[in-house]
Residue, then its C-alpha position, 0 to 999 in steps of 0.5 A: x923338293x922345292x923349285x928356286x924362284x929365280x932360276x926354276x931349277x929343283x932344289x932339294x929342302x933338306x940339303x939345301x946351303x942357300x934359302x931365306x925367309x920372305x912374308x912368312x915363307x922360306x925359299x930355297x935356292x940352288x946358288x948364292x947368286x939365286x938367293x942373292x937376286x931374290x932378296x933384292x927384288x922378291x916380287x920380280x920372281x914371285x910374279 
């Protein structure tokens, strides 16, 4: 299981609709609105 960065909730890897790729790492989201606030400010949630 992976933890969204945005909203912290757990989001499962293999089912998962929504992740992207940043420096060579995928994240996992549990919404579009999670994945689309990560891609504007990654280092804001990867803090």
């Amino acid at each position: 299981m992976a933890i969204d960065p945005v909203c912290k909730m757990t989001v499962d890897e293999k089912t998962a609709k929504f992740k992207t790729k940043y420096n060579g790492d995928t994240y996992y989201f549990c919404a579009p609105g999670c994945k689309k606030a990560f891609e504007e400010s990654p280092a804001e949630y990867l803090r």
